[in-house]
Backbone as CSV, one residue per row, in Angstrom:
resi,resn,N_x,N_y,N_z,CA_x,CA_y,CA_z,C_x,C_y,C_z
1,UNK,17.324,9.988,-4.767,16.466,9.040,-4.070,17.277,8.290,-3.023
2,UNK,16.554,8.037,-1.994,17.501,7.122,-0.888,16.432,5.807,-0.295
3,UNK,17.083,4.802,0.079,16.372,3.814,0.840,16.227,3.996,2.210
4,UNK,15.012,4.369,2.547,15.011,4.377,3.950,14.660,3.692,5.181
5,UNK,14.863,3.894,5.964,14.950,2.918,7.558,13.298,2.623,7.330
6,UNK,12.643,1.458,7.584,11.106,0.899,7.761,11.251,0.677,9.237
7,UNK,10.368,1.630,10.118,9.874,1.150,11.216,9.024,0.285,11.668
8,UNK,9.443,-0.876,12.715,8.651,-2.217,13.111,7.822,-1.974,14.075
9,UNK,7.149,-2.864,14.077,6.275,-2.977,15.128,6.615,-2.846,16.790
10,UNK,5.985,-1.726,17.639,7.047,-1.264,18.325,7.615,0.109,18.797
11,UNK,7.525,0.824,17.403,8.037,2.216,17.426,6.720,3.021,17.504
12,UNK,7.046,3.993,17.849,5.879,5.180,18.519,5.147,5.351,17.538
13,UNK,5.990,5.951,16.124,5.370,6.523,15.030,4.027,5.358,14.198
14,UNK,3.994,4.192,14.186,3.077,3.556,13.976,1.936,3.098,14.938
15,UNK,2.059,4.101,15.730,0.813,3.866,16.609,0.010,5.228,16.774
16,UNK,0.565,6.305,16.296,0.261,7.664,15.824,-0.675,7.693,14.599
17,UNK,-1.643,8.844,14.603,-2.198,9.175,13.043,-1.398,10.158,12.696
18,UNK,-1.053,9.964,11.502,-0.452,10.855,10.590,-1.518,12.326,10.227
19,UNK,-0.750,12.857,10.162,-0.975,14.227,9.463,-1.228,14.673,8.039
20,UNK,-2.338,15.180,8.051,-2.947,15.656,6.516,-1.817,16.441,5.725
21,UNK,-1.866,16.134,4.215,-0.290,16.805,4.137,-1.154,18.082,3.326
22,UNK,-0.462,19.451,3.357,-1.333,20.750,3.021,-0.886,20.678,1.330
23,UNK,-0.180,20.618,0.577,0.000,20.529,-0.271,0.466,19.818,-1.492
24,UNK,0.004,18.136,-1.581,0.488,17.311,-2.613,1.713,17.783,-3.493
25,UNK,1.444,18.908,-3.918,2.279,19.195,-5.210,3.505,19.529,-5.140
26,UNK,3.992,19.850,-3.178,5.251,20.316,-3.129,6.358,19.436,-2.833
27,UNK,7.723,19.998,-3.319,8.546,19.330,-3.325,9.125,18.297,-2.285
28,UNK,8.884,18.688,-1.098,9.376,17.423,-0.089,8.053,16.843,-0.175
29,UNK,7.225,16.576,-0.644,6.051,15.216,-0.879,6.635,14.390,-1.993
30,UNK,7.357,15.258,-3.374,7.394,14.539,-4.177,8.984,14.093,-3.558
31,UNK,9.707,14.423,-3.488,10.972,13.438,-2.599,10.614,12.778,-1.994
32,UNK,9.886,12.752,-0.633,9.014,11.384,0.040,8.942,10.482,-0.841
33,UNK,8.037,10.381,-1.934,7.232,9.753,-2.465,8.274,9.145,-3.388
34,UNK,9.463,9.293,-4.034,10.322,9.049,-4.419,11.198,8.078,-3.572
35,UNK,11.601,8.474,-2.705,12.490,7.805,-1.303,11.484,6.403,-0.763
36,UNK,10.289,6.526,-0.798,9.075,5.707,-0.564,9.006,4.429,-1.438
37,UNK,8.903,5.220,-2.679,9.566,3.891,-4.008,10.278,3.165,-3.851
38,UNK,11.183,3.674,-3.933,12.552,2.716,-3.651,12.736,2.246,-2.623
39,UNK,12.408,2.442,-1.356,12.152,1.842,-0.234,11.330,1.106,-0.048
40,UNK,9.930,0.650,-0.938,9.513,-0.189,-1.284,9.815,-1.237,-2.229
41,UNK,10.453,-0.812,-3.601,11.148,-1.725,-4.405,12.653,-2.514,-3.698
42,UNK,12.653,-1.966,-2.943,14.484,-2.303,-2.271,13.898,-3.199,-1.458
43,UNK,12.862,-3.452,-0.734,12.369,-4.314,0.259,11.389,-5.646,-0.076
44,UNK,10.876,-5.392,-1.404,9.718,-6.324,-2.304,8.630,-6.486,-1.662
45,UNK,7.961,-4.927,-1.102,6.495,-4.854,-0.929,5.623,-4.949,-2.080
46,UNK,4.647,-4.487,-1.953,3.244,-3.924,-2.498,2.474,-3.262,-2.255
47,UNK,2.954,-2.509,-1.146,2.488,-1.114,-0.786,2.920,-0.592,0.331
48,UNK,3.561,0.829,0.552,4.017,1.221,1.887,3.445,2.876,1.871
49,UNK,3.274,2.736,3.237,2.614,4.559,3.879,3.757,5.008,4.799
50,UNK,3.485,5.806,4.283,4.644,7.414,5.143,5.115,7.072,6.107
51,UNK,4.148,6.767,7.267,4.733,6.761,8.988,5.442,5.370,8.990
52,UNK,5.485,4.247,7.763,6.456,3.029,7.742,7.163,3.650,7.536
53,UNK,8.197,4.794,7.380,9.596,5.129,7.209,9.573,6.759,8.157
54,UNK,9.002,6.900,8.584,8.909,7.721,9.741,8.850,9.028,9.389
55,UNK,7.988,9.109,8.355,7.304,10.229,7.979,5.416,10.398,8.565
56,UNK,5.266,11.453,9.429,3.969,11.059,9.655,2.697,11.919,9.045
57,UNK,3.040,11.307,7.882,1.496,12.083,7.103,0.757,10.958,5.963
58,UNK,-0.119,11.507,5.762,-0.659,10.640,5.120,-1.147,10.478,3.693
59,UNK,0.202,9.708,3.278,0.621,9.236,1.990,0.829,7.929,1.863
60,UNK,0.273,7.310,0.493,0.298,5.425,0.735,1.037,5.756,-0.799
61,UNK,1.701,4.425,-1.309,2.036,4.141,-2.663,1.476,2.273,-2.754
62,UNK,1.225,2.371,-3.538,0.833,0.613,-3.433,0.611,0.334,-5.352
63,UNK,0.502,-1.559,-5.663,0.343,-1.488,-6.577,0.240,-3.076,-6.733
64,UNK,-1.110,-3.795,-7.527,-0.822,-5.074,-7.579,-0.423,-5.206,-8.820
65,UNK,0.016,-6.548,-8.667,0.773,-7.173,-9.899,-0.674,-8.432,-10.487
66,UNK,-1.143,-8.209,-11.953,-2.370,-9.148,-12.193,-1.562,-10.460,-11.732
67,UNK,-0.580,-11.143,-11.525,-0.292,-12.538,-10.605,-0.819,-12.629,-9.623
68,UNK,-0.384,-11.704,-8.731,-0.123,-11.569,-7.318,-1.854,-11.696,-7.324
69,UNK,-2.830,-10.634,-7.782,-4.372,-10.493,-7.671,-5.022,-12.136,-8.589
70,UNK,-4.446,-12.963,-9.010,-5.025,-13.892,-9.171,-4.825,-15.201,-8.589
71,UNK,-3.735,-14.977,-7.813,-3.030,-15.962,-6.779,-4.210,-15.633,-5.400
72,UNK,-4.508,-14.777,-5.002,-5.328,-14.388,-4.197,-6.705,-14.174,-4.835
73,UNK,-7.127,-14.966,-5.818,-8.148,-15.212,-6.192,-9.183,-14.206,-6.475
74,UNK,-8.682,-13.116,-6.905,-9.326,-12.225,-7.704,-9.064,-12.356,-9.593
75,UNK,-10.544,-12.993,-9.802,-11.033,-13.115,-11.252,-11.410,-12.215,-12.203
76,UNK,-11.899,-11.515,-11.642,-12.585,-10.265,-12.682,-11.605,-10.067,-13.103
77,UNK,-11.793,-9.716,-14.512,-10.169,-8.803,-15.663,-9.837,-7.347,-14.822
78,UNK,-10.896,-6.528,-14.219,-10.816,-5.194,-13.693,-9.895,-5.748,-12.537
79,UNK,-10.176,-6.362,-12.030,-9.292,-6.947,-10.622,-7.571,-7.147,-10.492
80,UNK,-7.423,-7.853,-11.709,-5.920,-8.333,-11.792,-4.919,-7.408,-11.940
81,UNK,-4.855,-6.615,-11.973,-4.192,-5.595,-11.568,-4.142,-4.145,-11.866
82,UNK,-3.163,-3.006,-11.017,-3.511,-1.941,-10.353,-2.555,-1.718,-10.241
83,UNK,-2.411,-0.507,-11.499,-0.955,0.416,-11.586,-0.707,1.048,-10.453
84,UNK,1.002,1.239,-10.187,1.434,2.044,-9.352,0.619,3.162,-8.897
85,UNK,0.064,3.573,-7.880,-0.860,4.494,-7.004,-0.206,4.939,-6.156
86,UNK,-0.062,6.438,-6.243,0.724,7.142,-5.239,-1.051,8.118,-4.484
87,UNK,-0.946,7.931,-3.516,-1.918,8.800,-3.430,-2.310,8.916,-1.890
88,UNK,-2.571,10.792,-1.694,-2.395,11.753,-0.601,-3.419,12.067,-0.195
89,UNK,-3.574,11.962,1.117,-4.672,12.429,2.255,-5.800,10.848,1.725
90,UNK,-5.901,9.858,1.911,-6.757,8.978,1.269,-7.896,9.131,2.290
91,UNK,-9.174,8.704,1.749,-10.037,8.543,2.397,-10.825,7.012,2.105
92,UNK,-11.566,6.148,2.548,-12.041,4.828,2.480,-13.438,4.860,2.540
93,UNK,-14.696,4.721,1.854,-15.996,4.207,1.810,-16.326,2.909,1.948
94,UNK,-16.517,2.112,2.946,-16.291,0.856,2.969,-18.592,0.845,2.154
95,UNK,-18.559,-0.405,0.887,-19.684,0.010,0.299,-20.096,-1.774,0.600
96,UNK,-19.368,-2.637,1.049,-20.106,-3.860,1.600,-19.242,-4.331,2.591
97,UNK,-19.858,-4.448,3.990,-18.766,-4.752,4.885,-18.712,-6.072,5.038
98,UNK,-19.310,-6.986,4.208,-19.414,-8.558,4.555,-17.816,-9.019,4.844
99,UNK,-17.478,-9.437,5.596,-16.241,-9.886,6.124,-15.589,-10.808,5.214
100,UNK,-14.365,-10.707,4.941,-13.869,-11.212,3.678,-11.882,-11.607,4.468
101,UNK,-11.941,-12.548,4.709,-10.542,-13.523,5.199,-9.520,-13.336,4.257
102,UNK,-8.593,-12.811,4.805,-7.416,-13.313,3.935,-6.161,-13.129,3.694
103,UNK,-5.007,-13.620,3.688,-3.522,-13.229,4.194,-2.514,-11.770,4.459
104,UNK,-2.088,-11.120,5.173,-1.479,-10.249,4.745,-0.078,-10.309,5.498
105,UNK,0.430,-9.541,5.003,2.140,-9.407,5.731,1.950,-8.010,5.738
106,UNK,3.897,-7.487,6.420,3.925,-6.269,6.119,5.100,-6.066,7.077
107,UNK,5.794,-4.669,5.872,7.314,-4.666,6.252,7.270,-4.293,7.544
108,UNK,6.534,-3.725,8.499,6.771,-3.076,9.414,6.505,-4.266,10.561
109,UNK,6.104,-5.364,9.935,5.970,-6.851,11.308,6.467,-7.743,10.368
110,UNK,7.722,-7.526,10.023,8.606,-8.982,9.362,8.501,-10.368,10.209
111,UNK,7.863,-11.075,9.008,8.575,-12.259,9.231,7.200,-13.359,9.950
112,UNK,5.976,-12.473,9.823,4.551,-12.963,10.054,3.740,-12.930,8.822
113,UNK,2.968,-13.563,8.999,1.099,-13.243,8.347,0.246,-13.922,9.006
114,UNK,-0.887,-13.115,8.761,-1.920,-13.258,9.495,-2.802,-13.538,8.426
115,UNK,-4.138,-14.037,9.028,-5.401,-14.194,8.051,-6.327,-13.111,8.622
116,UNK,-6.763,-11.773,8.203,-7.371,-10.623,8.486,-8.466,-10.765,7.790
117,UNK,-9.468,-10.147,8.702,-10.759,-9.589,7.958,-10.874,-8.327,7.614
118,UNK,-11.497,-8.435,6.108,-11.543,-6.760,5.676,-12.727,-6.761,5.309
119,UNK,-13.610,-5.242,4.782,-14.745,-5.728,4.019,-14.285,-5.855,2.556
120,UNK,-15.566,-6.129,1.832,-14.837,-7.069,0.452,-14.826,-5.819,-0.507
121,UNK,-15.500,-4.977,-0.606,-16.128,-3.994,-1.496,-15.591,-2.370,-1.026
122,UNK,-14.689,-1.412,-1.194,-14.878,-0.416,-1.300,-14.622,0.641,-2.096
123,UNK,-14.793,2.437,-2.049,-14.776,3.204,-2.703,-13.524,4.335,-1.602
124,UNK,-12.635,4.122,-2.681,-11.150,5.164,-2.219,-11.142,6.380,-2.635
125,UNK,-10.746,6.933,-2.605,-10.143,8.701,-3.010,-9.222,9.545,-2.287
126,UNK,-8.557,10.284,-2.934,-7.369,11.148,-2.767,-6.937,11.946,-3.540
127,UNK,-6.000,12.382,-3.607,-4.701,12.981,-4.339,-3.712,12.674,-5.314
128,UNK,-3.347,12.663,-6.706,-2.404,12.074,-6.811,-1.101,13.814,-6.304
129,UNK,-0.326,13.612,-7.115,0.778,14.644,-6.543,1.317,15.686,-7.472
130,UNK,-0.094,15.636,-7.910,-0.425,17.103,-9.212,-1.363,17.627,-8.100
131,UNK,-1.833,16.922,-7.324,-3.525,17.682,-6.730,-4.757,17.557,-7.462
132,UNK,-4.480,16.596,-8.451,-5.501,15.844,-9.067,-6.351,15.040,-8.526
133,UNK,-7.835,15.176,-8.297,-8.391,13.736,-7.517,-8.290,12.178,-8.108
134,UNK,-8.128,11.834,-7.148,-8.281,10.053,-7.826,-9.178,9.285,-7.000
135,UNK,-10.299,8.445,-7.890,-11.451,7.863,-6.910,-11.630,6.456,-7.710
136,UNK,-11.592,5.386,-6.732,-11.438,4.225,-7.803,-12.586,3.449,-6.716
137,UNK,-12.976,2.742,-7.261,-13.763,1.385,-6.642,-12.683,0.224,-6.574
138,UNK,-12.743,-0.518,-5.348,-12.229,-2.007,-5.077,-12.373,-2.895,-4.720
139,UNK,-12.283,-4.286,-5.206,-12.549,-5.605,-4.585,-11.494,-6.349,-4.383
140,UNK,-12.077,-7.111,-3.471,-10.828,-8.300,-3.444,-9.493,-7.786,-2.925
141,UNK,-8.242,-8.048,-3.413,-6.951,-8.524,-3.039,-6.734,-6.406,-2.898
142,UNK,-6.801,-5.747,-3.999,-7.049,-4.571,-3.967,-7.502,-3.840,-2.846
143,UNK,-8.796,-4.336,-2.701,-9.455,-3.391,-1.583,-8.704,-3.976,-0.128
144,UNK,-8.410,-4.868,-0.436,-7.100,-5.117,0.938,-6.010,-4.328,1.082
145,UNK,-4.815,-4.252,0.043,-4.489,-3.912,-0.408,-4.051,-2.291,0.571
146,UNK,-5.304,-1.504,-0.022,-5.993,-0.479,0.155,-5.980,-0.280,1.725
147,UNK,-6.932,-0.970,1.754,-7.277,-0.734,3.853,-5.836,-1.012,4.645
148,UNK,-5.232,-1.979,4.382,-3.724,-2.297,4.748,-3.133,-0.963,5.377
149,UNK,-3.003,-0.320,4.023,-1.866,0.347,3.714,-2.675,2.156,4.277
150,UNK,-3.631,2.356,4.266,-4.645,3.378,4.946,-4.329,2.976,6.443
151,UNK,-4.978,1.562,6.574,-4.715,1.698,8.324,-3.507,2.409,9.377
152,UNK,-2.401,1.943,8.198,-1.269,2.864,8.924,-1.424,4.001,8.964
153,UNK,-1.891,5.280,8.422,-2.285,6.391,8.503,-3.036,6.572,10.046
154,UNK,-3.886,5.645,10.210,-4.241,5.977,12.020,-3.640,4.840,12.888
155,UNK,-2.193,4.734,12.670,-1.981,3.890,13.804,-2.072,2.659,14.000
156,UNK,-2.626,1.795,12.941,-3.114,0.723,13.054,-2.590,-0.354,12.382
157,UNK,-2.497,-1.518,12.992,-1.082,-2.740,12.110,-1.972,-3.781,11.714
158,UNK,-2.083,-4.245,10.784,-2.616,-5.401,10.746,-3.254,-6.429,11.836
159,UNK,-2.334,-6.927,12.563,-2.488,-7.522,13.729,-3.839,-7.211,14.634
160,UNK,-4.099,-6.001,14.645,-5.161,-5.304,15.192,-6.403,-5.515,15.136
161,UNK,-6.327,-5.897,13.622,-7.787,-6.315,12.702,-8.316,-7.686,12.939
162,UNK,-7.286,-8.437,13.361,-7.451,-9.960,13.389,-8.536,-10.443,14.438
163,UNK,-9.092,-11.351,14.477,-10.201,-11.372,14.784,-9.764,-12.640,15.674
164,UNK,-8.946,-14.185,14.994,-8.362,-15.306,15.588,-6.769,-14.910,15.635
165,UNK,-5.882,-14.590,16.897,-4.779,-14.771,16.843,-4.276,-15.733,16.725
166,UNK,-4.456,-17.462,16.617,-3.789,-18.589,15.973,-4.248,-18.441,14.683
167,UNK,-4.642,-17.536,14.198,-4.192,-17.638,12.769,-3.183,-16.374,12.177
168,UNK,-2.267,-16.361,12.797,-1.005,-15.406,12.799,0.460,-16.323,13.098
169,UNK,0.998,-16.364,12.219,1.880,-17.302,11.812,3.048,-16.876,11.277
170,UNK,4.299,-17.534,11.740,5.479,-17.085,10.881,5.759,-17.307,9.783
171,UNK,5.902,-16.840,8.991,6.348,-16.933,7.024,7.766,-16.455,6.559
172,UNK,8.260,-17.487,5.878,9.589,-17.312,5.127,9.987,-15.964,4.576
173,UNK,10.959,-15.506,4.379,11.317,-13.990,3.285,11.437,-14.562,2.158
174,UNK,11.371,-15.935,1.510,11.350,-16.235,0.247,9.959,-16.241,-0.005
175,UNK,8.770,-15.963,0.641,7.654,-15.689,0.158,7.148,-14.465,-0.237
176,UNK,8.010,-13.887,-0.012,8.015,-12.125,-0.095,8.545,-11.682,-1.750
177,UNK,7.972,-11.202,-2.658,8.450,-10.216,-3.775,9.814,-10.260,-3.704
178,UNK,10.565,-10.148,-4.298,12.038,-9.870,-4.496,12.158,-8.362,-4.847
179,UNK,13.018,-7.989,-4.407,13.617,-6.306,-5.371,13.842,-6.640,-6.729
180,UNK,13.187,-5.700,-7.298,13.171,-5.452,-9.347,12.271,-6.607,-10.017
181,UNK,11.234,-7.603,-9.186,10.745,-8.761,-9.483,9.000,-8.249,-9.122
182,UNK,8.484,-8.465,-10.919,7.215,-8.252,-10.499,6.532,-6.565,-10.385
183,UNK,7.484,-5.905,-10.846,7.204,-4.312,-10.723,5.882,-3.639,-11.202
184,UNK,5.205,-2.758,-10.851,4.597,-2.144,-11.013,3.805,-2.750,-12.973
185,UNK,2.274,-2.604,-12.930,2.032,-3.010,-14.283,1.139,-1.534,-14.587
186,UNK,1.253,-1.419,-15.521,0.239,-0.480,-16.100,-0.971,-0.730,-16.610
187,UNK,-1.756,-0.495,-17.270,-2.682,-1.014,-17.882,-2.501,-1.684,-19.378
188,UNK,-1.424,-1.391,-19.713,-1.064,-2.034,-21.017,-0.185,-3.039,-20.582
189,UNK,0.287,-3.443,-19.342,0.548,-4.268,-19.156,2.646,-3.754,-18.787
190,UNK,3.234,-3.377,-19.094,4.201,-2.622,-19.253,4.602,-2.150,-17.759
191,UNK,5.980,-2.642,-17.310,5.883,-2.635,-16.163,6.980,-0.569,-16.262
192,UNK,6.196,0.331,-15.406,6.891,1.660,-15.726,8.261,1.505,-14.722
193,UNK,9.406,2.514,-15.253,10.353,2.973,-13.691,10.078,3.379,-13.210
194,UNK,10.070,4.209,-12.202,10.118,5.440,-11.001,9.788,6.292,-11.364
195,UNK,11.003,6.888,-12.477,11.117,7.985,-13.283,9.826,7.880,-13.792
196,UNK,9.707,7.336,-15.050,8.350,7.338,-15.532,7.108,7.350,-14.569
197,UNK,7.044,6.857,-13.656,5.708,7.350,-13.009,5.847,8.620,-12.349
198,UNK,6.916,9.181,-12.405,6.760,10.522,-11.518,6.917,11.223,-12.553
199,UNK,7.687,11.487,-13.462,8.240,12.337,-14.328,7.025,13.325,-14.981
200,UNK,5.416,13.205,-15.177,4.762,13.582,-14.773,4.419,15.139,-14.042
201,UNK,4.913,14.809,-12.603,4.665,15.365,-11.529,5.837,16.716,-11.341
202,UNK,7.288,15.865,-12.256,8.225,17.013,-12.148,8.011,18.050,-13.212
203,UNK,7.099,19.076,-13.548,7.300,20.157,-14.625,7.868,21.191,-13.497
């Protein structure tokens, strides 16, 4: 596994759509997706896509922590959190577009947040990296989350979405996740390694 370079706001490759990847199950996806990890844990995101490290296809990993989804005011028990999700070629059903406010960052525009509108309600699907489908419903901090980390797949930064640019603001790196702080939860609550979430995928 290696940590890799996150491209900023700026570089070509995030203004590009990524490329459908032909086969989930093969080995340079599952190295990506590996290198992706840790390049997310090494940085203290909550979710990063392919063309943030200058891969251009379209692969997201993301994952809330039930804190993080109740700090952002998602209540429902289904809400609070959302195991590690690796998942290929995604697609988005937006199922209520009522406009829904609310903070985001992101490694690829350090050192901002903005207050973005998303819709509040949608229906995801993909790949995991068996070639298994995965189709989940989302609200709230999640379905942000979600669209975030999709938008980069066509090019698109946060910033884009914003509707008031004075409400785009500079923010501390002590507001940011720490590396090894807050990791991935499962549904039992149990935060997995790397290994364990992929190990899986390696037969």
């Amino acid at each position: 596994m290696a940590i890799l370079k996150i491209a900023r706001m700026g570089h070509p490759i995030l203004r590009r759509r990524a490329k459908p990847v032909g086969d989930p199950t093969a080995p340079e996806i599952h190295r990506l997706v590996r290198d992706m990890l840790e390049t997310m844990d090494d940085a203290g995101g909550t979710g990063l896509a392919a063309p943030q490290v200058h891969a251009p296809l379209r692969v997201v990993v993301f994952f809330v922590t039930g804190t993080r989804a109740a700090r952002e005011g998602d209540d429902s028990p289904d809400e609070r959190a959302v195991p590690l999700t690796i998942l290929v070629n995604p697609e988005i059903e937006v199922l209520d577009d009522t406009p829904f406010l609310g903070p985001e960052a992101c490694l690829s525009v350090p050192g901002l947040i903005g207050q973005v509108p998303r819709p509040r309600w949608i229906r995801y699907r993909g790949y995991d990296l068996e070639g298994e489908p995965v189709e989940r419903e989302a609200t709230g901090f999640h379905a942000r989350v979600v669209q975030h980390e999709c938008d980069h797949l066509d090019g698109i930064l946060y910033p884009q979405r914003m509707t008031d640019l004075s409400l785009l603001a500079f923010t501390s790196e002590g507001s940011r996740r720490q590396p090894g702080e807050n990791l991935p939860e499962t549904s039992g609550g149990e935060p997995p390694s790397e290994d364990e979430v992929l190990q899986s995928h390696d037969r």
